[in-house]
C-alpha positions as a printed Julia matrix, in Angstrom:
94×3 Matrix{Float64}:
 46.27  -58.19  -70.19
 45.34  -55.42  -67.55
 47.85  -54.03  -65.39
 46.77  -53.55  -61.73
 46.19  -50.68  -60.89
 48.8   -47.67  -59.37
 49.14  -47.45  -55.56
 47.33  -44.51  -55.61
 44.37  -45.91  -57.4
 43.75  -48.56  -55.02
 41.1   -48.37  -52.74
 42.21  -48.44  -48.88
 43.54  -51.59  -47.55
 45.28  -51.72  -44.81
 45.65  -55.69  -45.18
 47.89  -55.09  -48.45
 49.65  -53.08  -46.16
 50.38  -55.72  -43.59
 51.15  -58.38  -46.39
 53.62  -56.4   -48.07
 55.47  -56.03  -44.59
 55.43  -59.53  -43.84
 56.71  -60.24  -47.04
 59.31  -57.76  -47.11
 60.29  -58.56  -43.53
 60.31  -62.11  -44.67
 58.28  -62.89  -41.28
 56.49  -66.26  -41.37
 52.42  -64.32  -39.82
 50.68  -61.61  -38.73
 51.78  -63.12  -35.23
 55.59  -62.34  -36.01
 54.4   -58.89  -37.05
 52.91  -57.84  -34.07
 55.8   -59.11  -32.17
 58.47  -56.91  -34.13
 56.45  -54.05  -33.98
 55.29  -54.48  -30.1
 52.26  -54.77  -30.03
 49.19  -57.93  -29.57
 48.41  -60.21  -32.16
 44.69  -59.05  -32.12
 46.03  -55.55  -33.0
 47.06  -56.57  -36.27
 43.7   -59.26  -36.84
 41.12  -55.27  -36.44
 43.87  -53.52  -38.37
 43.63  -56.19  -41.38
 39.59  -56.46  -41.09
 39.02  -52.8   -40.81
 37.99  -52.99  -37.5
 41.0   -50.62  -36.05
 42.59  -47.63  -38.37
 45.87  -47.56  -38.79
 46.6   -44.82  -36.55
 49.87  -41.98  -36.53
 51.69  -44.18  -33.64
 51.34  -47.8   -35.77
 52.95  -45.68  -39.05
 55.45  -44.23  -37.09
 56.13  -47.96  -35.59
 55.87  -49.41  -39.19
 58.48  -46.35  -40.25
 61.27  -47.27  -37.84
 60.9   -51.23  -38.33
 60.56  -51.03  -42.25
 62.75  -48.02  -43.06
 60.12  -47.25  -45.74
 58.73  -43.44  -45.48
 55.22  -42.5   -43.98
 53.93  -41.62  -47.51
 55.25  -44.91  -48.52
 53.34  -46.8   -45.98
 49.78  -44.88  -46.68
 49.98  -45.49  -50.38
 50.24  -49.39  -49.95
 47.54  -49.4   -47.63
 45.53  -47.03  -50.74
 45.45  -43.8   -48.38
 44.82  -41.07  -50.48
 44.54  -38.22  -48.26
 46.26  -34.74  -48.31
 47.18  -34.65  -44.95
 46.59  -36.94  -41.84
 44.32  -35.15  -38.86
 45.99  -36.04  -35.64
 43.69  -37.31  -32.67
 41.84  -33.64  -31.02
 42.92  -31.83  -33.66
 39.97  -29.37  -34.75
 38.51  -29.11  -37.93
 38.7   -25.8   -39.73
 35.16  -24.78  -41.04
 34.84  -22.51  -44.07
């Protein structure tokens, strides 16, 4: 039988993400989500199709409702980056 694969083999998906906070929140929808982490429903419906990225502000939400660390929260949604570029920050070029 095949194990799944490790969080950090997973391929970005920020619905996992959202599932496994319902779940652990034992919330009954996405609805009840939104609500305990302030913000509208259709917030959470672009952030589970892809259509919104889970920005710094929505972790740091998700942080202080879940008690679960920010590096926690990226790997269940399969973010594999180094580091996080916050909004205006510049690129370095090489």
């Amino acid at each position: 039988m095949k194990q799944p694969p490790a969080p950090e083999e997973q391929e970005y998906s920020p619905a996992r993400l959202l599932d496994v906070l319902v779940a652990r929140l034992r919330l009954k929808n996405d609805a009840a989500l939104s609500r305990l982490l302030g913000v509208e429903a259709p917030t959470i419906s672009k952030i589970r199709h892809k259509r919104l990225r889970v920005g710094a502000a929505m972790l740091l939400r998700m942080h202080e409702v879940t008690h679960l660390s920010i590096d926690e929260l990226r790997a269940l949604m399969g973010d594999r980056r180094a580091r996080m570029r916050l909004p205006g920050e510049q690129q370095q070029r090489h």
